[in-house]
ROPAFI-228020 format. One line per field, with one value per atom (N, C-alpha, C, CB): residue number from 1; residue in one letter; atom name; x, y, z. Coordinates in nm, 3 decimals. Glycine has a CB too. Layout:
N
k (NUM;...) $
r (A;...) $
a (CA;...) $
X (X;...) $
Y (Y;...) $
Z (Z;...) $
//
This chain:
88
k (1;1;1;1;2;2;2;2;3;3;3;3;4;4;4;4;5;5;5;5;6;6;6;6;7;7;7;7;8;8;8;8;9;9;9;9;10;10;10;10;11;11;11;11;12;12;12;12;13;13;13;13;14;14;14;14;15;15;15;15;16;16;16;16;17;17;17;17;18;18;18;18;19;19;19;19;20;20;20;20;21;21;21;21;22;22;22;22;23;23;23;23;24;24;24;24;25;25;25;25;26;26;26;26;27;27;27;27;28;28;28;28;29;29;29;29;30;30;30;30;31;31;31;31;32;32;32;32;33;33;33;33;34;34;34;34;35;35;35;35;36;36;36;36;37;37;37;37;38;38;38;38;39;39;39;39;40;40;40;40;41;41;41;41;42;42;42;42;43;43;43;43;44;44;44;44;45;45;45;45;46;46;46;46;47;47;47;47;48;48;48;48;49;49;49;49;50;50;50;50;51;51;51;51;52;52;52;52;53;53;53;53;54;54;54;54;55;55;55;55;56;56;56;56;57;57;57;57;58;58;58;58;59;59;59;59;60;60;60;60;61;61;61;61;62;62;62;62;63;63;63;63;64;64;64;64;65;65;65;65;66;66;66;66;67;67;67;67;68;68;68;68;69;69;69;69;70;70;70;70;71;71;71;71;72;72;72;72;73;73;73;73;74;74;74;74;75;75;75;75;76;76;76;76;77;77;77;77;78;78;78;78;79;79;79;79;80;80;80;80;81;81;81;81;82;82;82;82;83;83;83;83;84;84;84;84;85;85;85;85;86;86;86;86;87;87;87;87;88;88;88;88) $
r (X;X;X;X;X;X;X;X;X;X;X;X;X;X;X;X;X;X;X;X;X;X;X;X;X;X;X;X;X;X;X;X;X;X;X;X;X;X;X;X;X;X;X;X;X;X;X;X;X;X;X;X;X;X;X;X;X;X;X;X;X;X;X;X;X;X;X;X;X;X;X;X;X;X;X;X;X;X;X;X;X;X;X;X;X;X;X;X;X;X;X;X;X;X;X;X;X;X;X;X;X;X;X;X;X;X;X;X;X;X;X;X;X;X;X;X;X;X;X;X;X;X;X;X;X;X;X;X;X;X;X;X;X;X;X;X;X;X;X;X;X;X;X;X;X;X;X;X;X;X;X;X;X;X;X;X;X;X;X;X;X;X;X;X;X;X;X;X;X;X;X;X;X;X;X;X;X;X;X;X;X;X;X;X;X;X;X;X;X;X;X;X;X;X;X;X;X;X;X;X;X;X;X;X;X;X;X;X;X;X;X;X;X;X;X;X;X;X;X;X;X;X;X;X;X;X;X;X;X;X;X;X;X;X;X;X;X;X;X;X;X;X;X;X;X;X;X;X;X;X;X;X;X;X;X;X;X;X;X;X;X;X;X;X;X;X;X;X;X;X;X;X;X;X;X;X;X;X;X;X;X;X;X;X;X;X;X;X;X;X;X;X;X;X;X;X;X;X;X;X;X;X;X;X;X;X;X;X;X;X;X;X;X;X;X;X;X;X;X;X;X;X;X;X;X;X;X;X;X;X;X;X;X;X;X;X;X;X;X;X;X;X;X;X;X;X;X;X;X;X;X;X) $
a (N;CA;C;CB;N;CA;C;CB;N;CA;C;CB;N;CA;C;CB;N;CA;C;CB;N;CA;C;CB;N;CA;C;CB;N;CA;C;CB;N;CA;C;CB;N;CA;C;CB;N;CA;C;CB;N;CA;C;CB;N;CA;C;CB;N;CA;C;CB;N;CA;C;CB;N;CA;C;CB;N;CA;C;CB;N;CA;C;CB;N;CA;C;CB;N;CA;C;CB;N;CA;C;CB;N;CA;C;CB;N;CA;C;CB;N;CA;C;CB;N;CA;C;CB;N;CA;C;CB;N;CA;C;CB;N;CA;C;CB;N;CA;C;CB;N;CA;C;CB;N;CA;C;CB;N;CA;C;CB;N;CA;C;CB;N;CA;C;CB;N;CA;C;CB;N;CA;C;CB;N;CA;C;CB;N;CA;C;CB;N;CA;C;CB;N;CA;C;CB;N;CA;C;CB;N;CA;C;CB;N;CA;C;CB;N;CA;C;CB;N;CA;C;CB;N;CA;C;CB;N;CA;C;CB;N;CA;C;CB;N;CA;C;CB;N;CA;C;CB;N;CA;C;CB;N;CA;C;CB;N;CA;C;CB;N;CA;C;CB;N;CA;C;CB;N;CA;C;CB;N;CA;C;CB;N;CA;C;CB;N;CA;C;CB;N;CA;C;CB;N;CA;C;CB;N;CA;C;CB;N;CA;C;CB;N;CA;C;CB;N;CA;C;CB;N;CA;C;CB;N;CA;C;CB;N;CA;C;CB;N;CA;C;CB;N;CA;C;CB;N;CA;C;CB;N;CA;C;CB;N;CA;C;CB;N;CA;C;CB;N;CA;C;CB;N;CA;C;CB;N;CA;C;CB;N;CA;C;CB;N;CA;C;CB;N;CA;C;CB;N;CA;C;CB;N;CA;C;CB;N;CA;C;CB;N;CA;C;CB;N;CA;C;CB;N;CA;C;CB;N;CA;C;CB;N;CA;C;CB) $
X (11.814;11.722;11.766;11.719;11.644;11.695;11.796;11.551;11.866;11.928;11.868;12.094;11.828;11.841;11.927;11.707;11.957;12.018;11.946;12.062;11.969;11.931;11.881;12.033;11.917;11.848;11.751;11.888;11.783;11.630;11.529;11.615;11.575;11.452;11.403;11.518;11.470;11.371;11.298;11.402;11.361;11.312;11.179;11.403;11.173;11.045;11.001;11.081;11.004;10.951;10.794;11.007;10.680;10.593;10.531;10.522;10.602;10.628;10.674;10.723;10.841;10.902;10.804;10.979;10.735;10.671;10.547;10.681;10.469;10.369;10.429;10.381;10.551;10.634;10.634;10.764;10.693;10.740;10.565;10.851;10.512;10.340;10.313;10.206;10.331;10.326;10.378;10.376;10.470;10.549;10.735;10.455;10.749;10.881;10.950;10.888;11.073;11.131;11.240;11.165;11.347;11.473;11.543;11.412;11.686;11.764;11.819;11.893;11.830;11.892;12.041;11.818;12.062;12.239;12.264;12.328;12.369;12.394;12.571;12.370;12.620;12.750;12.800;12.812;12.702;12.707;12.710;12.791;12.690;12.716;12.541;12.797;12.494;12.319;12.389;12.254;12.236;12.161;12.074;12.171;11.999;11.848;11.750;11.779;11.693;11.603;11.490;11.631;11.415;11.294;11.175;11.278;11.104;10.988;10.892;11.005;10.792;10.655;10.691;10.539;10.572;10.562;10.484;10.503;10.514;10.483;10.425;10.579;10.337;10.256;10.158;10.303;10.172;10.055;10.153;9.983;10.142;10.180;10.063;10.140;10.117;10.061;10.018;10.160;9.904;9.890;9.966;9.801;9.978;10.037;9.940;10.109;10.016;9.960;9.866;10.067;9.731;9.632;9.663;9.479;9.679;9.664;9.596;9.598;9.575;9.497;9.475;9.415;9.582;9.596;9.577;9.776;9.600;9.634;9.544;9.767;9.411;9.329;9.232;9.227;9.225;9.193;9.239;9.172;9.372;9.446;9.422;9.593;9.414;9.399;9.279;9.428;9.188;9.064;9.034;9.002;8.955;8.933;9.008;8.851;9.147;9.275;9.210;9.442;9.208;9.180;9.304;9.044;9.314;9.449;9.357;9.544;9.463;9.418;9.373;9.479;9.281;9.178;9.257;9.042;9.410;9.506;9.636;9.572;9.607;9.745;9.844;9.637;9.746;9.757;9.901;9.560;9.840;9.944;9.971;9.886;10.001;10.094;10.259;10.104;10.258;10.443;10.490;10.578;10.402;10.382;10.500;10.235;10.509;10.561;10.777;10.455;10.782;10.910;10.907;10.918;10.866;10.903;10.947;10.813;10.849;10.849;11.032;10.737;11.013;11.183;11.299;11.215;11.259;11.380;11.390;11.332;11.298;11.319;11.374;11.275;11.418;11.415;11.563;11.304;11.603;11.721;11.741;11.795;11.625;11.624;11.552;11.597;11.557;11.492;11.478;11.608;11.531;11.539;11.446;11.660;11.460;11.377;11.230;11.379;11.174;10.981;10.991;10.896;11.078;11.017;11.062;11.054;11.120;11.171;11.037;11.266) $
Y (31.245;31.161;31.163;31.015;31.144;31.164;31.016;31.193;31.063;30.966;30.949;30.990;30.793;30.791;30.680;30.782;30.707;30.577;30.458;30.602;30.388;30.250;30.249;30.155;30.332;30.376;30.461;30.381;30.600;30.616;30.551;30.671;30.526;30.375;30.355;30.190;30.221;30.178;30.231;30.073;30.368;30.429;30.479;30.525;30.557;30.633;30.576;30.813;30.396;30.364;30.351;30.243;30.397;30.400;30.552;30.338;30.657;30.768;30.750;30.847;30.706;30.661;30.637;30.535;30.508;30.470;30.485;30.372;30.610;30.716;30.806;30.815;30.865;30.934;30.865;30.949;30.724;30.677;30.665;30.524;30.629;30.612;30.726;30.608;30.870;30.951;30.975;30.991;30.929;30.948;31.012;31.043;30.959;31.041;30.948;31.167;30.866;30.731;30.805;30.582;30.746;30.730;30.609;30.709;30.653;30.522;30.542;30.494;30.447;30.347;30.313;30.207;30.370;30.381;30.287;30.613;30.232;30.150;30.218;29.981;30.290;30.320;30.403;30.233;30.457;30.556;30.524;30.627;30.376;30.306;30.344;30.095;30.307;30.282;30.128;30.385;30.090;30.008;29.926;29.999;30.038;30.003;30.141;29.891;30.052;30.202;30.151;30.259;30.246;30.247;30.324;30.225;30.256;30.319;30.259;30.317;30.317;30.216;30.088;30.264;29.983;29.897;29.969;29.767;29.886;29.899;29.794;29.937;29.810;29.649;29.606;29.541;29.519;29.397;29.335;29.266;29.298;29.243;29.108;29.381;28.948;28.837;28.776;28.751;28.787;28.712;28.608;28.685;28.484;28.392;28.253;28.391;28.136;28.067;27.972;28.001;27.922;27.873;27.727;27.915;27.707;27.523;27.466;27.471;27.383;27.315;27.349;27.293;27.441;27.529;27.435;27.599;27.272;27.190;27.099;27.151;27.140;27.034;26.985;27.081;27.098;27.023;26.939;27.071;26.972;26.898;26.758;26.941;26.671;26.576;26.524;26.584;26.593;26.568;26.419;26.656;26.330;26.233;26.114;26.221;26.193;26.107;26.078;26.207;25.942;25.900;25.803;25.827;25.829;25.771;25.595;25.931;25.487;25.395;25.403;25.322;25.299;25.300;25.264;25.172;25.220;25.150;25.301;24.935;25.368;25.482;25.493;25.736;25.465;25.527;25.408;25.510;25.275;25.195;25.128;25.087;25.170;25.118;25.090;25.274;24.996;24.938;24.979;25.011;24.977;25.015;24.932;24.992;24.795;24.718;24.738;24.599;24.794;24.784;24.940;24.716;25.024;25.165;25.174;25.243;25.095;25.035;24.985;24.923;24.893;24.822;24.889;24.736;25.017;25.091;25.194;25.217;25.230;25.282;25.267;25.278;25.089;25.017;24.945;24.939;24.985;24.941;24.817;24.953;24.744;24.639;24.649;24.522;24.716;24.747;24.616;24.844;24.558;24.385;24.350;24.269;24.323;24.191;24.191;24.203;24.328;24.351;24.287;24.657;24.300;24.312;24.190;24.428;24.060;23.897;23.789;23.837) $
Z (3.716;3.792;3.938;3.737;4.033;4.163;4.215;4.265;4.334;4.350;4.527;4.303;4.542;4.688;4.767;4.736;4.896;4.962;4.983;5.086;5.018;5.056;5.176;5.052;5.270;5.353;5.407;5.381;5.309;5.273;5.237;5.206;5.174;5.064;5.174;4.972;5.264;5.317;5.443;5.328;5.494;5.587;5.530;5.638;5.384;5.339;5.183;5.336;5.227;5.090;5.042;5.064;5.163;5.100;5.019;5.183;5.101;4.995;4.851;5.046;4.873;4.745;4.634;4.765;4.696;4.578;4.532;4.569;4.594;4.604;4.448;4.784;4.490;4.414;4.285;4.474;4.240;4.126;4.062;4.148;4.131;4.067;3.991;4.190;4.047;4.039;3.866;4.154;3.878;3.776;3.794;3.701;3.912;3.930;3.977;4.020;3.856;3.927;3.964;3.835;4.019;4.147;4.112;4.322;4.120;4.145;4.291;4.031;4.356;4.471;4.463;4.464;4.572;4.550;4.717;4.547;4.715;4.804;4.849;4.737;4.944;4.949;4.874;4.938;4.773;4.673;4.560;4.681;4.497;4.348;4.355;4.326;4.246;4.165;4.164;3.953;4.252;4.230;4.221;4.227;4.186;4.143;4.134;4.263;3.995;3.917;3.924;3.743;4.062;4.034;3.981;4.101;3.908;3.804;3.821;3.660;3.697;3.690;3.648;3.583;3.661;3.554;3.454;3.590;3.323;3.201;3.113;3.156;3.083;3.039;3.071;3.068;3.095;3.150;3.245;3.018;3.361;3.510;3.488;3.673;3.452;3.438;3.596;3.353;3.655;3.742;3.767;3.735;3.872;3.858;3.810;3.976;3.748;3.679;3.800;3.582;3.763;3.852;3.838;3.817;3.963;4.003;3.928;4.134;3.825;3.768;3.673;3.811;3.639;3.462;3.335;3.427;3.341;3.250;3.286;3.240;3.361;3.352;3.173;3.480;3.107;2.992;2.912;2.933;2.932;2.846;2.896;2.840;3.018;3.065;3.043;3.165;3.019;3.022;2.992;2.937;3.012;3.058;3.062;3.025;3.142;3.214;3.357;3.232;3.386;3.510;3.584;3.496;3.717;3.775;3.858;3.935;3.827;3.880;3.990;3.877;3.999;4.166;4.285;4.176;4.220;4.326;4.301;4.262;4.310;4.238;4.429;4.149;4.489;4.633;4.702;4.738;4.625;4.721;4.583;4.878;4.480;4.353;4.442;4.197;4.397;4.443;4.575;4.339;4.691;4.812;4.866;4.869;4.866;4.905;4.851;4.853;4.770;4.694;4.726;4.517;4.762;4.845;4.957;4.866;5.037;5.134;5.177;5.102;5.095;5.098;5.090;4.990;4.973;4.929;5.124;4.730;5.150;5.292;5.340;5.365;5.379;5.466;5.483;5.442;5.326;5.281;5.229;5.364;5.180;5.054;4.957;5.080;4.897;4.722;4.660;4.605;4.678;4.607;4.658;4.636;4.789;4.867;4.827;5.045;4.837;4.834;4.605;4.886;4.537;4.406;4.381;4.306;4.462;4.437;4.414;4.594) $
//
């Protein structure tokens, strides 16, 4: 298998990886050790998971009409440096 530097790499990596598409992977040598073998992927590549992935599950979960300033006052305090005082 071919071997390249680390500096090749990144001098001619959109060739490189023209090449591995191709079908022709390379390992990546750093100082002269391997490391790193590059190839295809293989598989299925999972998008990433969508914001609001678990909205069914919630489904007709509703957040109080007050969710915004729930214990506003005793947050408030903990800020402020009396956690006690706002919840007496």
């Amino acid at each position: 298998m071919r071997t390249v530097s680390l500096v090749e790499a990144k001098t001619h990596l959109s060739s490189l990886v023209d090449q591995v598409a191709a079908g022709n992977p390379f390992v990546v040598t750093k100082h002269g050790r391997p490391v790193a073998l590059m190839t295809t992927v293989t598989g299925q590549v999972h998008p990433p998971q969508r914001i609001g992935f678990l909205r069914e599950r919630f489904e007709g979960f509703e957040l109080p009409s007050d969710f915004d300033s729930m214990m506003a006052e005793e947050i408030q305090g903990m800020f402020e440096g009396n956690p006690h005082e706002a919840s007496s």
